[in-house]
VOPAGU-2260 file (C-alpha; in pm, 1 decimal, decimal comma):
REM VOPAGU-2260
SITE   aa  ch    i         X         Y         Z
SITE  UNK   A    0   17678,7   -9378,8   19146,8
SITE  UNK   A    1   17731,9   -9226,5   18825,7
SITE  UNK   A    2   17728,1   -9553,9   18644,7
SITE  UNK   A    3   17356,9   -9601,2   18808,4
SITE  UNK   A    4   17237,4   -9266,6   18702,7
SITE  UNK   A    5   17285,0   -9322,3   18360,3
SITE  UNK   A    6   17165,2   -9650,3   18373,1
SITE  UNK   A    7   16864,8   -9555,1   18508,4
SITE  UNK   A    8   16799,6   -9301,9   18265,3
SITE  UNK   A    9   16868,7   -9566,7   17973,3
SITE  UNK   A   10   16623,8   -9798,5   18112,8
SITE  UNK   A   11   16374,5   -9502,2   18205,6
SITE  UNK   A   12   16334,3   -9399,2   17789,5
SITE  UNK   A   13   16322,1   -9814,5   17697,4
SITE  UNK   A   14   16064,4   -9848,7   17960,2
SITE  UNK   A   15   15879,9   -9499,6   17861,5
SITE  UNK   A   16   15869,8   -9608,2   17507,8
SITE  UNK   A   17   15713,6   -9963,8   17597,6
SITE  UNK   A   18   15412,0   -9784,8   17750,1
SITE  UNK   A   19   15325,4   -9563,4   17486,3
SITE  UNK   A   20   15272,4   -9876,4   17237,0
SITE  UNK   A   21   14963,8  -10019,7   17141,9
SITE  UNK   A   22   14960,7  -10371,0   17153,2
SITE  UNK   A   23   14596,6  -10553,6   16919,4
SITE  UNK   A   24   14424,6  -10737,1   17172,3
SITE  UNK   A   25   14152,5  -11029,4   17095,2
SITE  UNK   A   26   13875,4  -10754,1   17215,1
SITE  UNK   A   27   14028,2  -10512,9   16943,1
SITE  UNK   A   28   14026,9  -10744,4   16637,4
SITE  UNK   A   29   13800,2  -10599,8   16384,0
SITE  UNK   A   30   13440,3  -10755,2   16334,7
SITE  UNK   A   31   13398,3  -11077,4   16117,4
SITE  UNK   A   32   13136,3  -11030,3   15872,3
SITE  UNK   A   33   12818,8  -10908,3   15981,1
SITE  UNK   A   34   12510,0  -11156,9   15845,7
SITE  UNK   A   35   12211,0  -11052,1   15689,0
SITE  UNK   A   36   11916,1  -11070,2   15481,0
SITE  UNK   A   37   11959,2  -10727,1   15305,4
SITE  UNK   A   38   12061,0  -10763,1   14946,3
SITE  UNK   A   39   12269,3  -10431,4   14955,4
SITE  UNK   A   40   12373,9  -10256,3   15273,3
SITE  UNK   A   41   12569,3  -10017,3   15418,7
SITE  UNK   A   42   12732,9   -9894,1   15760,7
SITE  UNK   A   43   12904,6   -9546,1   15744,7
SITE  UNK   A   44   13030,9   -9283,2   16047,2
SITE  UNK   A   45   12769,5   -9014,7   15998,4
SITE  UNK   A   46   13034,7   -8753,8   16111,2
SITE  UNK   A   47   13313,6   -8816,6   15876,2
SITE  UNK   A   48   13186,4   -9070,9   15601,6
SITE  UNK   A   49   13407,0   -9319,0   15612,3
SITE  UNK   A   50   13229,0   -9690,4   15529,7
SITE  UNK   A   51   13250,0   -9902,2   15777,2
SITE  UNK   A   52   13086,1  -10196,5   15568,7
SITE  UNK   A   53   12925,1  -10245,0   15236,1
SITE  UNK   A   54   12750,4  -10423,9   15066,7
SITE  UNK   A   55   12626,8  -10392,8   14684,8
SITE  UNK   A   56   12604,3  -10054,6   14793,6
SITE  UNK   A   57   12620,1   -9898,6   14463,8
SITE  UNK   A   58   12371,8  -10104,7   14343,1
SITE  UNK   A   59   12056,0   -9917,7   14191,7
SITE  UNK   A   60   11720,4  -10049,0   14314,3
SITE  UNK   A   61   11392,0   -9886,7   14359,3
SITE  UNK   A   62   11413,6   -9717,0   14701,3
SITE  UNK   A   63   11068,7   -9711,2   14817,6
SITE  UNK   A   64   11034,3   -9461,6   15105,4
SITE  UNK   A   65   11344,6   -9404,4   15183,5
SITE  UNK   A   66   11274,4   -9156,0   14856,3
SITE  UNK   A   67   11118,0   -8907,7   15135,2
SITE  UNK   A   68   11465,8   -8854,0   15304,4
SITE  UNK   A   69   11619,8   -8708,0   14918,4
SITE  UNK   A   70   11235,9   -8494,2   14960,7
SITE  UNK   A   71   11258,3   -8390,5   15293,1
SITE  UNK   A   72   11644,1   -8280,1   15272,5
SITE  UNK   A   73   11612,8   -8086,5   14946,2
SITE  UNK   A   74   11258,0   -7914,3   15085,5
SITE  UNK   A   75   11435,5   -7774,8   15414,5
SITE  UNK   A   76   11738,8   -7668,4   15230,2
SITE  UNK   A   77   11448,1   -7414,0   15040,3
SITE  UNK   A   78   11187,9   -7389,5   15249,5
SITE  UNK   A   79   11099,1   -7240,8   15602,4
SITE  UNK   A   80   10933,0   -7462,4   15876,2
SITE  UNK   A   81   10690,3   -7200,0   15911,4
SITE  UNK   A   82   10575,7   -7153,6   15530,3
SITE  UNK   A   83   10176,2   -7269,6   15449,4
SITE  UNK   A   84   10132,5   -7495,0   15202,3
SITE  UNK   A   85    9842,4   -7560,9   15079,3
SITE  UNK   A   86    9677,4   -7926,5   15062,0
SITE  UNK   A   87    9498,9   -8041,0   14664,1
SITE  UNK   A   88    9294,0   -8355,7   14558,6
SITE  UNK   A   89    9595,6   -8411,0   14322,1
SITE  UNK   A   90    9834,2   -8440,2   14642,9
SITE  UNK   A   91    9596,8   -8751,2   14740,8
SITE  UNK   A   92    9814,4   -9041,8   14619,5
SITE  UNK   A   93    9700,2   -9305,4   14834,4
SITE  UNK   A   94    9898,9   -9586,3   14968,5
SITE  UNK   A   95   10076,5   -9460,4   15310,9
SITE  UNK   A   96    9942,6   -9138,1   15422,2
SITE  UNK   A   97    9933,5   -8865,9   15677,0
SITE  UNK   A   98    9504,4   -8848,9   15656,5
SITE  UNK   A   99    9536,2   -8509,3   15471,4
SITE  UNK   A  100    9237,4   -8355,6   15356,4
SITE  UNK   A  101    9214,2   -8098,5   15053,4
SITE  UNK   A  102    9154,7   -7769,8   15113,4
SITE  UNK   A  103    9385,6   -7799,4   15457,2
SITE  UNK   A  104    9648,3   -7498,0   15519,9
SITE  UNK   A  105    9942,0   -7637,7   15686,1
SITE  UNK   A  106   10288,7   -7535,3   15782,7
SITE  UNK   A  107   10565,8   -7692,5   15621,7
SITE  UNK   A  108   10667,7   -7858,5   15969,8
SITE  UNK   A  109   10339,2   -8016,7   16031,3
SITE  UNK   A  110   10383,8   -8174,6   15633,0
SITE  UNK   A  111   10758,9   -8263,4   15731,0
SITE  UNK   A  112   10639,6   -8465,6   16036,7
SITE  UNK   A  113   10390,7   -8619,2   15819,4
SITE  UNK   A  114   10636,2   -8736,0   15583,7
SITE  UNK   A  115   10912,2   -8890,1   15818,8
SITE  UNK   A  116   10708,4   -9004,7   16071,6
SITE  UNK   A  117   10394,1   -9114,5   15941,9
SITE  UNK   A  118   10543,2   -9163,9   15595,1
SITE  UNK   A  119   10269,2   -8984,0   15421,6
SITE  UNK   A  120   10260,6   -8990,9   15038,6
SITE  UNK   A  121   10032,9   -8719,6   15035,0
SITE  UNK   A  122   10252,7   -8495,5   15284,0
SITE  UNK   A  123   10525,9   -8599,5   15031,3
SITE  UNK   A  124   10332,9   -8425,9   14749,8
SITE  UNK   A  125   10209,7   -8143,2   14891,1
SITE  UNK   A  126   10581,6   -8043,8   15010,4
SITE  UNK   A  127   10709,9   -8087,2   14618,2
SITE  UNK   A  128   10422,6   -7961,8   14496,1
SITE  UNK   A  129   10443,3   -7649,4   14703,7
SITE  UNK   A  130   10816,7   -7578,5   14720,7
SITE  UNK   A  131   10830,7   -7667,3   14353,8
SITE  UNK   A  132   10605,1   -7423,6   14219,6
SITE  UNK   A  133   10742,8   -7135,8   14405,6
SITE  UNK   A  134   11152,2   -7225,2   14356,7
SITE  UNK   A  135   11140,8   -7276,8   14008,9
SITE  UNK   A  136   10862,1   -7092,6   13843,9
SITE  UNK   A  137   10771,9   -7266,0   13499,3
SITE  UNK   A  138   10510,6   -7371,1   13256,0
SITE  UNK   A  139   10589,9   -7743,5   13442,2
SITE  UNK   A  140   10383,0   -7792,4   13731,3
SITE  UNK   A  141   10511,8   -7780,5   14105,5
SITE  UNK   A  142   10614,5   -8176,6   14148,5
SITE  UNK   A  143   10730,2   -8192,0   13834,9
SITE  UNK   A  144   10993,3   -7858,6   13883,7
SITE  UNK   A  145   11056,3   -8007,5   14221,9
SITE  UNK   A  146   11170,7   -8365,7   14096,4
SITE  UNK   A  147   11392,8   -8188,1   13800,2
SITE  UNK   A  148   11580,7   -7926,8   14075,0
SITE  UNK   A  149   11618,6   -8235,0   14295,1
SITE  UNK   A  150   11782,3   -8424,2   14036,2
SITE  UNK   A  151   12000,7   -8159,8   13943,0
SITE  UNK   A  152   12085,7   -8114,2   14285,0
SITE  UNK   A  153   12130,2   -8508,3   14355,4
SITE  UNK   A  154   12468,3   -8457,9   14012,7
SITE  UNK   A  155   12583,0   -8146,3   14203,5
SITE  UNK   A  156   12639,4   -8358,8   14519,5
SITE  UNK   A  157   12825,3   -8674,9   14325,0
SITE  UNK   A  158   12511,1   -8872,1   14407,6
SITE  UNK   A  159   12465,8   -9073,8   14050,9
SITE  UNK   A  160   12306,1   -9328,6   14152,9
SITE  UNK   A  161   11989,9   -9169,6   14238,9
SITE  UNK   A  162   11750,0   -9041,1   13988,7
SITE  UNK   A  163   11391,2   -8942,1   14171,3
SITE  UNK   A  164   11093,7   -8981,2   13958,4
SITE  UNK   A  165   10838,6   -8856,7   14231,1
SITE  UNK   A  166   10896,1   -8737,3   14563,3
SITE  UNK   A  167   10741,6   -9062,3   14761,5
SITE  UNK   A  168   10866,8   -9350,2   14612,6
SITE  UNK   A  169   10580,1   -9528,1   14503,4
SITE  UNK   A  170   10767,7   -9811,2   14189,6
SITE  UNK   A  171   10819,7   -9621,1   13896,3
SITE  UNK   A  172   11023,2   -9711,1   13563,6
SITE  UNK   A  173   11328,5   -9521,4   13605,0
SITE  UNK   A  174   11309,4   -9416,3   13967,6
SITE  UNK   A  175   11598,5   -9570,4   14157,0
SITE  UNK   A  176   11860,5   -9557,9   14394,1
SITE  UNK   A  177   12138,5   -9680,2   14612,8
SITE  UNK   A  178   12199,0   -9744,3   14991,2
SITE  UNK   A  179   12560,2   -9569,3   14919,5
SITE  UNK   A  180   12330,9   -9267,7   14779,2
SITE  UNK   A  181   12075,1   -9278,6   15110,7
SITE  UNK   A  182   12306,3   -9284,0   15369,3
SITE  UNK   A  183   12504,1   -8972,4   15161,0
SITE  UNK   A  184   12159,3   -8788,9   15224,1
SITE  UNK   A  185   12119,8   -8872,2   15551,1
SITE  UNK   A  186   12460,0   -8734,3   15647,5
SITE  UNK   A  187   12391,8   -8414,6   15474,6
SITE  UNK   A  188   12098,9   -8372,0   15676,8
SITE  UNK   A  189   12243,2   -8453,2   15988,4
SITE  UNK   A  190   12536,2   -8247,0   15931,6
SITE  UNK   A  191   12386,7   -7954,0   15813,7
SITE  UNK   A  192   11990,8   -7940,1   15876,8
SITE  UNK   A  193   11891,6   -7958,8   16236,5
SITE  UNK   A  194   11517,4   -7964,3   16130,2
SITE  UNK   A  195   11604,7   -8315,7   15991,4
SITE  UNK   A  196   11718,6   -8469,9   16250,5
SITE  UNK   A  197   11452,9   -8351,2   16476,4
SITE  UNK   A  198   11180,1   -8479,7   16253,9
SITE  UNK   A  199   11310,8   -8830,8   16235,5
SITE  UNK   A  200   11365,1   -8850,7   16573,5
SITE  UNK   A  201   11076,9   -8738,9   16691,4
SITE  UNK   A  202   10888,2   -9001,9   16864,5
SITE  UNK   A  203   10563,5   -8793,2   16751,0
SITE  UNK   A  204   10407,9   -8496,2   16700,3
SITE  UNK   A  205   10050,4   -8294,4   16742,5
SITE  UNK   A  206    9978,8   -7987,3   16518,7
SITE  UNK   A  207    9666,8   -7860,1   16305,5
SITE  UNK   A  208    9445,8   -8128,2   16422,7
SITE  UNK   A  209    9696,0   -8396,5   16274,0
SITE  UNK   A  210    9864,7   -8638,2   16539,3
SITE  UNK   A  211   10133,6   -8845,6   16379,3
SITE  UNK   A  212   10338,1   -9140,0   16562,1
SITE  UNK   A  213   10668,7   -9272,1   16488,1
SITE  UNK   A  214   10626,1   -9588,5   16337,1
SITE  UNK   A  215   10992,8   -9689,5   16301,1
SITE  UNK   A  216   11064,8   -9938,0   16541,5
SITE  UNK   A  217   11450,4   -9878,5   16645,3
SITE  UNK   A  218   11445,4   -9607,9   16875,0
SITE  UNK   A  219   11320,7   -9829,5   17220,0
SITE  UNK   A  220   11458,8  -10193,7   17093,9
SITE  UNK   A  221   11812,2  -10072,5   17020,3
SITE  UNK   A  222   12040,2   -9892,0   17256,6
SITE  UNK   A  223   12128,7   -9541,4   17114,1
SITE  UNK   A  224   11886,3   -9619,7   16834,2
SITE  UNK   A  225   11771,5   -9209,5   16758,6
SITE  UNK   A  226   11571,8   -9252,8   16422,0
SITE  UNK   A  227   11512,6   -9406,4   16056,6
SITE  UNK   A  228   11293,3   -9432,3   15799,0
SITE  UNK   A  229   11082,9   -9752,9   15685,7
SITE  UNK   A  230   11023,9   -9826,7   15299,6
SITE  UNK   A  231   10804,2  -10113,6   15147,1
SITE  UNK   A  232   10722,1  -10154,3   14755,1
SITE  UNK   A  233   10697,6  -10466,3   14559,6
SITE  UNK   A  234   11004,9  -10409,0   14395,8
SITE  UNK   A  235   11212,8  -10241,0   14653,0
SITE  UNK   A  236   11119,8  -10513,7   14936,6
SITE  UNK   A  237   11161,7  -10433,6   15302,4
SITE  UNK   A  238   11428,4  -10133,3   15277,1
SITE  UNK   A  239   11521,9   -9956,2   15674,2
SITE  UNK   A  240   11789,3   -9654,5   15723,5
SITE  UNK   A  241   11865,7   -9622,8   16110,2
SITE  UNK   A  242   12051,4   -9390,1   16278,1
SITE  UNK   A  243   12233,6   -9477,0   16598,1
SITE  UNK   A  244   12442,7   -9245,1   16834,1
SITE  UNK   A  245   12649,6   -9429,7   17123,5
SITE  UNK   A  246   12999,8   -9317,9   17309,5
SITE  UNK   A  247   13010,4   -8990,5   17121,3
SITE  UNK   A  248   13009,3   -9153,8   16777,5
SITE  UNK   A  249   12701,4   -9120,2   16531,6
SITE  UNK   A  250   12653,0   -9417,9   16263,0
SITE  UNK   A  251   12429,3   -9495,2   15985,2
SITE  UNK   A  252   12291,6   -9785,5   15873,1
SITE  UNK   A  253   12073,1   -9866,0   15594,3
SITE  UNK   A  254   11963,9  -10187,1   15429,9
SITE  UNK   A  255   11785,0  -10255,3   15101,1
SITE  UNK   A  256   11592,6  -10525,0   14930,6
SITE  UNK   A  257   11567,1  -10721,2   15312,5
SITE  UNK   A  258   11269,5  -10911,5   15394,5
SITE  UNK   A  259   10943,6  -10828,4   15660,2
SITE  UNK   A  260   11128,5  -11103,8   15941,8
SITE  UNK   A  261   11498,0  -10978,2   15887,8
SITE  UNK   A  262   11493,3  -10585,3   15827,5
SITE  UNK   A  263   11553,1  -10460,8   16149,4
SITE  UNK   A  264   11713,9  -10772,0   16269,8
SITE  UNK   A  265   11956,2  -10641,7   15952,8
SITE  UNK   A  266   11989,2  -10296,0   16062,1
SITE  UNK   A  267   12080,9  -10390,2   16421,8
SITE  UNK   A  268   12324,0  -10595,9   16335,4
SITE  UNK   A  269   12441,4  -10326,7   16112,2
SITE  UNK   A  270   12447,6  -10057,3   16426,1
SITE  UNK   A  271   12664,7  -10391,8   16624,4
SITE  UNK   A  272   12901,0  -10442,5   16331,8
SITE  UNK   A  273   12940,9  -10042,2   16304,9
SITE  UNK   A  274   13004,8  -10002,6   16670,9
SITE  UNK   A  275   13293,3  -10273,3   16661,6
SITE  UNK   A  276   13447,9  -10163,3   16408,1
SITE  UNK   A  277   13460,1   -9816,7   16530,1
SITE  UNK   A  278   13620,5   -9933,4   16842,4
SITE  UNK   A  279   13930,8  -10045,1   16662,5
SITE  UNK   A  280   14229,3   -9846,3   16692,0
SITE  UNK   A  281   14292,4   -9795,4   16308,7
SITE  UNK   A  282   13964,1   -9854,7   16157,3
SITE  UNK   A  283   13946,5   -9578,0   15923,7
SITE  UNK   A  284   14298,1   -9661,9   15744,4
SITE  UNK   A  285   14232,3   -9750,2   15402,6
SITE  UNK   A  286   13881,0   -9707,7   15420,7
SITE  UNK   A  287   13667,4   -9573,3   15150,7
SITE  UNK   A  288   13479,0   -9284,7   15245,5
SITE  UNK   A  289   13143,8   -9107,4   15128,4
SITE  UNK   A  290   13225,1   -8716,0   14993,2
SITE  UNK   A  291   12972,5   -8499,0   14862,0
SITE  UNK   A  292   13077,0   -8290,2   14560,0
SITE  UNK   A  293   12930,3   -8009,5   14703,0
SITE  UNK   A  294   12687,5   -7847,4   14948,2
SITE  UNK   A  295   12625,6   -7511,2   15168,0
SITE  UNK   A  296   12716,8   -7601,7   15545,5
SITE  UNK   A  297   12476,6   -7375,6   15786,9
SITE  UNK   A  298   12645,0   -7173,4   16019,6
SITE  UNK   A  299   12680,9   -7331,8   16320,8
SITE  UNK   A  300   12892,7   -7607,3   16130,8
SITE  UNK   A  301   13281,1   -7504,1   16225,4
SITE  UNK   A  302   13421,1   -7581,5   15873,4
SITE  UNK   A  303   13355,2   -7458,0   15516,7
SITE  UNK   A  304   13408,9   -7775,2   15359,4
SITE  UNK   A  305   13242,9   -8121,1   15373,3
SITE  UNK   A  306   13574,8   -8325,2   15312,1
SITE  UNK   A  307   13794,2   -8172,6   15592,7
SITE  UNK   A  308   13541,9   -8115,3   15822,0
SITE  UNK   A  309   13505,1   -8368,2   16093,7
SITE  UNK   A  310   13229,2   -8357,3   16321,7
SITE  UNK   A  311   12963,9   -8554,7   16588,4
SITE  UNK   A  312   12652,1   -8497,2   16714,4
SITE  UNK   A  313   12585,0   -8446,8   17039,2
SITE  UNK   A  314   12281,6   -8352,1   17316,6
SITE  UNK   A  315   12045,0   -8552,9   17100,8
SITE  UNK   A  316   11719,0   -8505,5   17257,9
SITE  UNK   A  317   11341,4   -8614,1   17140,3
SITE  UNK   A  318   11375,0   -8244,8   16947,5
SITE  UNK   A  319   11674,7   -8100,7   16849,4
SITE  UNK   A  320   12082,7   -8187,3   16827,2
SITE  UNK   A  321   12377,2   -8000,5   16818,2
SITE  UNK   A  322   12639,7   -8044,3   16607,3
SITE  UNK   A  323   13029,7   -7950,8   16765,9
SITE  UNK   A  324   13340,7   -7969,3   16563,2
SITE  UNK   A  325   13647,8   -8224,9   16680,7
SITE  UNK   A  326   13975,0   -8285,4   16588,4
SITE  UNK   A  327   14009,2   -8511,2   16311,1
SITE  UNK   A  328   14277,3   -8735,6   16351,5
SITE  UNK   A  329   14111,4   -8809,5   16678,8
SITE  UNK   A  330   14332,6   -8737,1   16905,4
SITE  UNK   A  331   14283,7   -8639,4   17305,4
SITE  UNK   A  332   14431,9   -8556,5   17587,5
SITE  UNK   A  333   14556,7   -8858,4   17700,8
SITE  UNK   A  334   14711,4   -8975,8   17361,4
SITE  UNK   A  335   14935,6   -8637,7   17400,4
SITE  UNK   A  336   15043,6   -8702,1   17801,1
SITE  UNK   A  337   15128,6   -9078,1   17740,6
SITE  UNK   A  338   15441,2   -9069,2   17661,2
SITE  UNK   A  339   15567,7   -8758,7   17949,7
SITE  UNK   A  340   15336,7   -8963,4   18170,4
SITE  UNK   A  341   15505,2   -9375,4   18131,0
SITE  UNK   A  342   15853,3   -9239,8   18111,2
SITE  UNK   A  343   15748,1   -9047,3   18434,8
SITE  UNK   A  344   15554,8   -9371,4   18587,2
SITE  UNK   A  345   15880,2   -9602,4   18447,2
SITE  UNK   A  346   16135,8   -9323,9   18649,1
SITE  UNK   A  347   15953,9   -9405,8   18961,5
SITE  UNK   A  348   15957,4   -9719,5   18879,4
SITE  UNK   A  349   16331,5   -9780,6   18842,5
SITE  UNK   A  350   16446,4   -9565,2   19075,0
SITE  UNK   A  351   16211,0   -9720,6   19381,5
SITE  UNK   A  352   16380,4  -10085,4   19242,3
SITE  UNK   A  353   16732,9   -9902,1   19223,1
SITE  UNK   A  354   16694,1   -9792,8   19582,3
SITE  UNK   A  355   16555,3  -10131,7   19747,4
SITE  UNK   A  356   16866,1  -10316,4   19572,2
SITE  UNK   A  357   17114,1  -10052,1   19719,3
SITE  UNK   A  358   16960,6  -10120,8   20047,5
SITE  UNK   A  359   17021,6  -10513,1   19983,4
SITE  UNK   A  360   17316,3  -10506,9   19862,2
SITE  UNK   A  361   17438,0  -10263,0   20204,7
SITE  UNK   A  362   17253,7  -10514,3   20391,8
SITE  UNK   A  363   17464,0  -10779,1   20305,4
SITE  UNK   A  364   17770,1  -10617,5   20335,4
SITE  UNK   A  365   17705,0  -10597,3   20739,9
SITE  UNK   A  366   17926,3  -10845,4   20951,5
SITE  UNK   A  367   17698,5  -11089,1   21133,4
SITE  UNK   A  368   17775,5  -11238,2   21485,4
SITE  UNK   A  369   17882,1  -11577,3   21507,9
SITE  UNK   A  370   17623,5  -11827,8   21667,3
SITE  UNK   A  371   17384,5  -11607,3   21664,6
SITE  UNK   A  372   17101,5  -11495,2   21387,5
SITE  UNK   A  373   17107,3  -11121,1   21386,8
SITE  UNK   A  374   16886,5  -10862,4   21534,0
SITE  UNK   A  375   16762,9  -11142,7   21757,5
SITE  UNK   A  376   16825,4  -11085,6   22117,3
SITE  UNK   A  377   16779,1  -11338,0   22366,3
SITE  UNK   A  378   16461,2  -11231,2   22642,2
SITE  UNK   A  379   16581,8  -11175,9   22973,4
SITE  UNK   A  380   16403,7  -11238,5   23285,7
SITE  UNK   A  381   16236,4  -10943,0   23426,3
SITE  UNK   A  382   16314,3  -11029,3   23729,7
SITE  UNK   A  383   16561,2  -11262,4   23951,4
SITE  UNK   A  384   16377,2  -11576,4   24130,0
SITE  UNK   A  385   16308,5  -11492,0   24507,5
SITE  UNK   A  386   16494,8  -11858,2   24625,4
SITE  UNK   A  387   16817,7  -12001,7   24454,8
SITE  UNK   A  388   16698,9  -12318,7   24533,1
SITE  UNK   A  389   16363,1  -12449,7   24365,1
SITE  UNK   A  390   16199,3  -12780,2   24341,1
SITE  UNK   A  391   16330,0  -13068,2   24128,3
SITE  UNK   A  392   16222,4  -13076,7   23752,6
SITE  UNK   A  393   16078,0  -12684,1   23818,5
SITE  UNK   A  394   16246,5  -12392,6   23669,8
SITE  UNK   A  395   16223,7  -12051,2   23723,7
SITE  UNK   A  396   15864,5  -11894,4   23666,2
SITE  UNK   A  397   15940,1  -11699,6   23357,0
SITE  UNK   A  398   16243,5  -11959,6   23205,5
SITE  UNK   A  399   15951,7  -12153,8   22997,3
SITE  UNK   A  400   15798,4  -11825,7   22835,1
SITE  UNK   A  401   16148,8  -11762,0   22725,9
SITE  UNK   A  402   16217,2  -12067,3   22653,6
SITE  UNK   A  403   15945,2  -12089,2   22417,8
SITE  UNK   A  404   15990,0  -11745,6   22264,0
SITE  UNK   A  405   16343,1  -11757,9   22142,2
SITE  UNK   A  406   16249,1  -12127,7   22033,4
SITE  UNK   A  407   15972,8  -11963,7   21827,5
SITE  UNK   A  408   16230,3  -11636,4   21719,6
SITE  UNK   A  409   16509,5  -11909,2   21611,5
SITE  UNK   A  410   16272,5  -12086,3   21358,5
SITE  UNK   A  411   16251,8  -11772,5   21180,9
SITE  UNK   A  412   16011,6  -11505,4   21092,0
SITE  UNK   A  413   15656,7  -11550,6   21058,3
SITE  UNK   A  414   15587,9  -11554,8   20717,9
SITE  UNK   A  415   15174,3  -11423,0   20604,8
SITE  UNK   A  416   15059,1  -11570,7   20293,4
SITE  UNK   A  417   14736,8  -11648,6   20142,5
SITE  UNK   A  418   14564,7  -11605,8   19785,2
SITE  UNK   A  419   14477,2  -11257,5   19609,5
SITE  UNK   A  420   14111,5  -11152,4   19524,2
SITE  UNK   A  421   14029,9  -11157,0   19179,1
């Protein structure tokens, strides 16, 4: 007994062990390469930066409007939502617009919602222009102030492959930047600025006599699709940033330099190619990851620092998101209990196997009656025939039942079988 105890307990820690290992599987394989028409791309994990795919990502290019996500991060990080601004003739660009008219008086979150969602040049201007002249008082005039403090910004952040010549990104000499550089902006204003978020999610909004629609077309046609931006310029081409939330984890995706039939098709298959890769035990060993140099988190973020804090989004909604602190190596619950919980399953285990084969092993050790299988009794009439003597080739009335019982008994045991479900 002793010598079973302790083998039992040797084989309970083996077997414990073996369930706690993670075995790659054919559905856990990471992604092959993901095929598009972008000339520079990028995946990354909006929470904690790492890159799940690249590439030319630190390529410089002209942006087009993804320019308005640098403009609209930088003007909420100074501005209040509910701040006038007014509208000027010299804020009428042309191109995309938002159908401002000058003279207008509007709140900084009706011009916000005219720049993501409408992608208004002129809303782009009259937010510089406005937040320009009143943060950095100079001889310069307010787009101008606006584009230098956003460029100084854009070095303090590590971003240097971004230099902003306006705040809309109509092709200029000089103005340029990369999809490493956009989706860096895009996390800092998920991360930190819930106005963000709800502005380029929004699937529209109604204010001062303006009515502007979201025009991106991923939120709808991809599942978990929440926002983006659209950009088109002769020299940028077809450029898309998406973002995409979907079993707690937030990616981004943007693509650059793509063309009108393949840019969403691009950033899609970005989202699909981010997705898998996130579901593979180990994906962000090795990985290189997007860090900002520096930046002010907003209160509700749990850490102080961009590079050790790990976080998701959460409650997304048409207007607002959340933002709630996890662990970062990832762990949970279950990852802590498996170990306690398969040596527990593997004690069971052995001892229900240890206890079937001490039960066989008794059983064969009983003496069996000769002639006979045992713990098979013959049947016995229930009763004694009423004559001795009965007809020739008749027997007694129950004789044939038990005839044919202990025939059927002596063959064996029935035995049930048949074919499991799948």
């Amino acid at each position: 007994m002793r010598n079973l105890a302790i083998g039992l307990l040797i084989v309970t820690l083996i077997f414990g062990s073996l369930l706690t290992l993670t075995f790659p599987s054919a559905e856990a394989s990471s992604p092959g390469e993901p095929a598009i028409a972008g000339k520079r791309a990028i995946v990354i994990n909006a929470s904690t930066g790492v890159i799940l795919y690249e590439k030319n990502a630190n390529e410089r290019a002209a942006p087009a409007s993804l320019t308005k996500l640098f403009t609209g991060v930088f003007a909420i990080e100074n501005t209040p939502l509910q701040r006038r601004m007014a509208v000027v003739k010299d804020d009428l660009v042309g191109e995309a617009s938002a159908g401002l008219e000058t003279g207008e008086d509007l709140s900084f979150e009706t011009l916000l919602h005219g720049l993501m969602l409408a992608s208004g040049n002129d809303a782009a201007m009259a937010i510089a222009r406005n937040v320009g002249a009143s943060e950095s008082p100079s001889e310069l005039n307010g787009v101008t102030s606006f584009i230098n403090d956003a460029n100084e910004r854009l070095q303090s952040l590590g971003l240097h492959d971004t230099h902003l010549v306006n705040p809309h990104g109509l092709d200029t000499e000089g103005h340029y930047s990369s999809a490493r550089d956009i989706a860096a902006i895009t996390m800092l204003g998920l991360q930190t600025e819930p106005e963000f978020l709800a502005a380029i999610s929004s699937p529209g909004y109604i204010g001062a006599g303006h009515h502007f629609v979201q025009t991106n077309q991923l939120p709808g046609n991809y599942p978990g699709a929440i926002g983006g931006k659209t950009g088109i310029t002769d020299d940028a081409g077809y450029c898309l940033m998406g973002i995409a939330h979907r079993d707690g984890q937030t990616i981004i995706s943007v693509v650059m330099g793509s063309t009108p039939d393949a840019w969403y098709a691009d950033v899609m298959t970005l989202f699909d190619h981010g997705f898998a890769t996130l579901a593979v035990p180990g994906h962000a060993e090795d990985r290189p990851i997007i860090t900002l140099a520096s930046y002010q988190p907003v209160a509700t973020m749990a850490s102080q620092h961009p590079v050790a804090q790990t976080a998701t989004l959460h409650e997304i909604g048409g207007d607002a998101a959340s933002v709630r602190s996890i662990s970062a190596a990832g762990n949970t619950p279950w990852q802590a209990w498996r170990w306690p919980l398969g040596a527990t399953l593997a004690m069971v285990v052995v001892m229900v196997c240890a206890i079937q084969t001490r039960s066989l092993i008794e059983l064969q050790k009983r003496p069996r009656r000769r002639g006979r299988r045992p713990g098979i009794a013959r049947p016995q009439p229930r009763y004694a025939p009423a004559s001795s003597q009965q007809p020739s080739g008749e027997t007694q009335p129950f004789a044939t039942i038990g005839a044919w019982d202990y025939s059927r008994s002596s063959s064996g045991h029935t035995v049930w079988s048949g074919s499991a479900g799948d």
